[in-house]
OpenMM code with the backbone's topology and positions (N, CA, C; nanometers):
from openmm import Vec3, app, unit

residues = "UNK UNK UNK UNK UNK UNK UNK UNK UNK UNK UNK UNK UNK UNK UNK UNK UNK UNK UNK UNK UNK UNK UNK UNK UNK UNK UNK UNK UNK UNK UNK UNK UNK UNK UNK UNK UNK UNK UNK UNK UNK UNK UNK UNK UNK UNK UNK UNK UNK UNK UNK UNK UNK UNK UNK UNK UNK UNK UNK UNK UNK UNK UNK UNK UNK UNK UNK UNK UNK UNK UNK".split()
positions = [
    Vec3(-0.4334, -0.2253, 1.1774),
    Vec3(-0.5469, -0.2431, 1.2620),
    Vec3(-0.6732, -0.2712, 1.1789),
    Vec3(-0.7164, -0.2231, 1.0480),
    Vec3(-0.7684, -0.2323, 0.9861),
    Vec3(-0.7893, -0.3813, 0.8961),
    Vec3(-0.6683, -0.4213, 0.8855),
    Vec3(-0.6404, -0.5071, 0.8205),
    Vec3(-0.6984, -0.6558, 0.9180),
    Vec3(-0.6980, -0.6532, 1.0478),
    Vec3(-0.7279, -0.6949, 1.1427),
    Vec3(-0.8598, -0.7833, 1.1642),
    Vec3(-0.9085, -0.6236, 1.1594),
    Vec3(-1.0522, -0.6269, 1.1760),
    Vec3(-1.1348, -0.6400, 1.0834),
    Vec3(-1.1142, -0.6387, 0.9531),
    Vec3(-1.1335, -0.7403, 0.8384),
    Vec3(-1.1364, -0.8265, 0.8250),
    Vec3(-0.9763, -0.8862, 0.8311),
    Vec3(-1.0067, -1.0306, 0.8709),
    Vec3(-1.0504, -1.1262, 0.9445),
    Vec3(-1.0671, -1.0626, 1.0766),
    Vec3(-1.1708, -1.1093, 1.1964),
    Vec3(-1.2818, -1.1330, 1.1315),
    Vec3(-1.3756, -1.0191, 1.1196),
    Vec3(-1.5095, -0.9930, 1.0794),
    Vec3(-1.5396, -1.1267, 0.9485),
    Vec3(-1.4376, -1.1149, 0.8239),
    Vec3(-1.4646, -1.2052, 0.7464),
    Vec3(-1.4352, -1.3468, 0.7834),
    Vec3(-1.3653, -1.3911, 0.8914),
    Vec3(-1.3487, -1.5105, 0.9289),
    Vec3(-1.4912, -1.5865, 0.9758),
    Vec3(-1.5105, -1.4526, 1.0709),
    Vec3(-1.6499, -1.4912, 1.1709),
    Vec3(-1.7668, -1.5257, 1.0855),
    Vec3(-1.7696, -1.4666, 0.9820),
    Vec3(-1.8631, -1.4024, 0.8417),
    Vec3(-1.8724, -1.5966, 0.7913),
    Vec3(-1.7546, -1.6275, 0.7307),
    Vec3(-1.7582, -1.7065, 0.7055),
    Vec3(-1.7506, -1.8726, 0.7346),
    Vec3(-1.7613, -1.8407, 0.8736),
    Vec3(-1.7747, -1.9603, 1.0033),
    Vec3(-1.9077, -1.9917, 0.9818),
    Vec3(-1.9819, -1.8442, 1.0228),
    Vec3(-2.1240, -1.8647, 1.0005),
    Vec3(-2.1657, -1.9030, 0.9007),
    Vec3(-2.1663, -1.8952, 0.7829),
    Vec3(-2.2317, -1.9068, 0.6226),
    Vec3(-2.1715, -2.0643, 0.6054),
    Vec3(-2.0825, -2.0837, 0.6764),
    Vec3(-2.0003, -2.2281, 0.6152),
    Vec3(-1.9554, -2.1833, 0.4892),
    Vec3(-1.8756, -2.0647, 0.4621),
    Vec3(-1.8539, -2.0544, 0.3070),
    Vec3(-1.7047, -2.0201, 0.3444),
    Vec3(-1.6209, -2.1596, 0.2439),
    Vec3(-1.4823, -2.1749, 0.2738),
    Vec3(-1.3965, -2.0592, 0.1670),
    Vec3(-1.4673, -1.9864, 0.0297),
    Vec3(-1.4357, -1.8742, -0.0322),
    Vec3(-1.3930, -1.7464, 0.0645),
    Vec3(-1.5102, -1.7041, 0.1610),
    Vec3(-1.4960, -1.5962, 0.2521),
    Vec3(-1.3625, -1.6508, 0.3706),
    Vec3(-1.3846, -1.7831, 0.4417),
    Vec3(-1.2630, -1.7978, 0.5322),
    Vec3(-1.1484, -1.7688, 0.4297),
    Vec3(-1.1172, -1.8918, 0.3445),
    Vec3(-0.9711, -1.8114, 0.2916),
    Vec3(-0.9577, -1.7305, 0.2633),
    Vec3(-1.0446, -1.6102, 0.2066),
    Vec3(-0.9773, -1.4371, 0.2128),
    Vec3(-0.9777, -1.4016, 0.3482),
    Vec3(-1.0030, -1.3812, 0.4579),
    Vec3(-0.9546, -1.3463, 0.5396),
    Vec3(-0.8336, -1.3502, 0.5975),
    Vec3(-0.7729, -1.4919, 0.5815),
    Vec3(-0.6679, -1.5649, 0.6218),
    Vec3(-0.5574, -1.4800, 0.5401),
    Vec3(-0.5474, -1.3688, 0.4261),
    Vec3(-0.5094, -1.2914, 0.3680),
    Vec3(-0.5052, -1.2121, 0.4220),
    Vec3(-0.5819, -1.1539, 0.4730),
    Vec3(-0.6254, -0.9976, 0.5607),
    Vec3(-0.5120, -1.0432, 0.6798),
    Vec3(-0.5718, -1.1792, 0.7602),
    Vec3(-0.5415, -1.1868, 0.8766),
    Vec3(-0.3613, -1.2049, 0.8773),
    Vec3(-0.3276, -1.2651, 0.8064),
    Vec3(-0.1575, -1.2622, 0.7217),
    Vec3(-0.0655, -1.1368, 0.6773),
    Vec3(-0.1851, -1.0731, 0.6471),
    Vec3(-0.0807, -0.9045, 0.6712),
    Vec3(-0.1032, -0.8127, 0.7609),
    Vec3(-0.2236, -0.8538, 0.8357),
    Vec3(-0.1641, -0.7948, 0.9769),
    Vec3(-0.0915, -0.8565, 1.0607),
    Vec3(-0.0939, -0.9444, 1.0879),
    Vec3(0.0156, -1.0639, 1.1902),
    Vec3(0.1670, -0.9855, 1.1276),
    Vec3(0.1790, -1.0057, 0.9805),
    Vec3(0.3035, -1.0121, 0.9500),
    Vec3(0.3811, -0.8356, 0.9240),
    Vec3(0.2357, -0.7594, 0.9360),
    Vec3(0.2750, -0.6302, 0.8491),
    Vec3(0.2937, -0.5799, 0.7259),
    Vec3(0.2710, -0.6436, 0.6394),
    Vec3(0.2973, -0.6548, 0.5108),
    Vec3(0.1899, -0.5870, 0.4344),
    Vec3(0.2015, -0.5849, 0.2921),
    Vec3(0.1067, -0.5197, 0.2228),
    Vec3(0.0556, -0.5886, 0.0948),
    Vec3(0.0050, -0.5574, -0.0228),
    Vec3(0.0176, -0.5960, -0.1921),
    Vec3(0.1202, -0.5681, -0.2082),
    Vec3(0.2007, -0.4915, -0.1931),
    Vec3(0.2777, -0.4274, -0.3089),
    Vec3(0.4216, -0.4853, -0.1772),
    Vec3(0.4183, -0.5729, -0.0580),
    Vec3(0.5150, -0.6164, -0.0162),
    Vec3(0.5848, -0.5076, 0.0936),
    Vec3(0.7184, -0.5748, 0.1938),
    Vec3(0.7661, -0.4860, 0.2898),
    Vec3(0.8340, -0.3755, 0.2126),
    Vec3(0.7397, -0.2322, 0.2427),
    Vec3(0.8118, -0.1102, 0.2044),
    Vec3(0.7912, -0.0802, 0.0078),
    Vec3(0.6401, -0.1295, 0.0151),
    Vec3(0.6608, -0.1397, -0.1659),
    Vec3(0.5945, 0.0345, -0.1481),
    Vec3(0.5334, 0.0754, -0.0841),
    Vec3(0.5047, 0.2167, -0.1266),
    Vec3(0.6071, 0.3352, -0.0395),
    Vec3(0.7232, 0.2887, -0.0540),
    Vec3(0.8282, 0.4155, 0.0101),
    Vec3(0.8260, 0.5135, -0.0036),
    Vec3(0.8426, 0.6283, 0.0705),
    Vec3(0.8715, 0.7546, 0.0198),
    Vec3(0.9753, 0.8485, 0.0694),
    Vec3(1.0544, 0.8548, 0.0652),
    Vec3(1.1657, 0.9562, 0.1026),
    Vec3(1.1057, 1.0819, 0.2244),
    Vec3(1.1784, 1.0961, 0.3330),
    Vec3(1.1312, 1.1640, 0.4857),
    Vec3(1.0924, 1.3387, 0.4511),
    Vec3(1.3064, 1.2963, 0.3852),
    Vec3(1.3144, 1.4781, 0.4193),
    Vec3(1.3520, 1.4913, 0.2710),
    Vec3(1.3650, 1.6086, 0.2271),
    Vec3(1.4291, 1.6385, 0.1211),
    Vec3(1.5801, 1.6289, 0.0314),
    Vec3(1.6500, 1.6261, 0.1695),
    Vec3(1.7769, 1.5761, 0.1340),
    Vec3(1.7954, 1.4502, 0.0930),
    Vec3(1.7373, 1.3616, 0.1493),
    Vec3(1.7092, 1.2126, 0.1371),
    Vec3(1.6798, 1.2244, 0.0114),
    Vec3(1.5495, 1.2952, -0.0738),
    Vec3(1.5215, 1.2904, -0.1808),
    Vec3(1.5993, 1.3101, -0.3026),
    Vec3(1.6552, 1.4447, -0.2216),
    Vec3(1.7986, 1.5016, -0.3494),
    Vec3(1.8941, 1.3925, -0.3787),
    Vec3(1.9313, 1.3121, -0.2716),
    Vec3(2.0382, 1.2309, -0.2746),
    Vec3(2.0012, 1.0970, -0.3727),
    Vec3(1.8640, 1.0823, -0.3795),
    Vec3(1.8151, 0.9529, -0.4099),
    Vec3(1.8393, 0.9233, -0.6153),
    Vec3(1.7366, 1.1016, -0.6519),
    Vec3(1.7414, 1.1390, -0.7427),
    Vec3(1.7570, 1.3097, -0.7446),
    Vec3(1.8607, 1.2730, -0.7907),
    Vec3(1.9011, 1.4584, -0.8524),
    Vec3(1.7975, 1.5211, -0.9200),
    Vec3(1.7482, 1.6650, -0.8890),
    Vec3(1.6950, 1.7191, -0.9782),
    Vec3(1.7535, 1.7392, -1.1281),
    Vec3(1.6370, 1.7559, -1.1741),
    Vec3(1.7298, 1.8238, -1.3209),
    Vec3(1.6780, 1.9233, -1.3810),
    Vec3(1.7556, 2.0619, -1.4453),
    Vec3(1.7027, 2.1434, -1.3897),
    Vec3(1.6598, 2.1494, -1.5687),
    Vec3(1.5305, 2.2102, -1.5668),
    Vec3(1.4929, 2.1781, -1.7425),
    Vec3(1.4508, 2.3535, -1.7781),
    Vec3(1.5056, 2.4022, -1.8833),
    Vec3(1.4437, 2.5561, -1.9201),
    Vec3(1.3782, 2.5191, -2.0567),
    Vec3(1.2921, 2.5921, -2.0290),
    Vec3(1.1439, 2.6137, -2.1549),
    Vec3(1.1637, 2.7278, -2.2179),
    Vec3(1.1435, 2.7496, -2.3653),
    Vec3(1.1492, 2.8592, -2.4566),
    Vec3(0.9935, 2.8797, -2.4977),
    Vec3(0.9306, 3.0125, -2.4570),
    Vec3(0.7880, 3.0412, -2.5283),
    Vec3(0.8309, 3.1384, -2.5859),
    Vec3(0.6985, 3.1145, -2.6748),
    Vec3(0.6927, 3.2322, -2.7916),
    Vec3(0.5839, 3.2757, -2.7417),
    Vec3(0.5356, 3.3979, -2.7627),
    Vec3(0.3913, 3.4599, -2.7977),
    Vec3(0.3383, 3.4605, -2.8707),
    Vec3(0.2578, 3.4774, -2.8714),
    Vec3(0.1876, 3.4334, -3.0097),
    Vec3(0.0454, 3.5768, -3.0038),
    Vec3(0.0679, 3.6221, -3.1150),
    Vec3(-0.0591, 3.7587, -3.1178),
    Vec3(-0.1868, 3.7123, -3.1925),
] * unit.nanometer
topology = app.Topology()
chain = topology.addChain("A")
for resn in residues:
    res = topology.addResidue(resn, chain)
    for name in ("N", "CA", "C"):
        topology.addAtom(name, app.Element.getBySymbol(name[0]), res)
């Protein structure tokens, strides 16, 4: 929705000014909202729901640490 109304605003922006720099970025804006999409592409920032999903994806691993004290 955001993405939207960006590109609206900068279209209109740049109707008015006659400045063909501002129309073609919008046409960007206005291209990933039409399409849904993002920078980083369909589903480039995924993240796993539940936890199981996660376990399954990548195994934990389970790491043990040795301290000393130190006086």
């Amino acid at each position: 929705m955001m993405r939207l109304g960006i590109g609206i605003t900068l279209l209109v922006m740049g109707i008015q000014s006659k400045d063909w720099a501002v129309g073609l970025f919008s046409i960007f804006f206005l291209y990933q909202a039409v399409t849904n999409t993002s920078c980083c592409g369909a589903q480039g920032c995924y993240t796993p729901q539940n936890r199981e999903t996660m376990d399954s994806v990548v195994p934990l691993q389970k790491e043990t640490s040795e301290y000393e004290e130190i006086k």
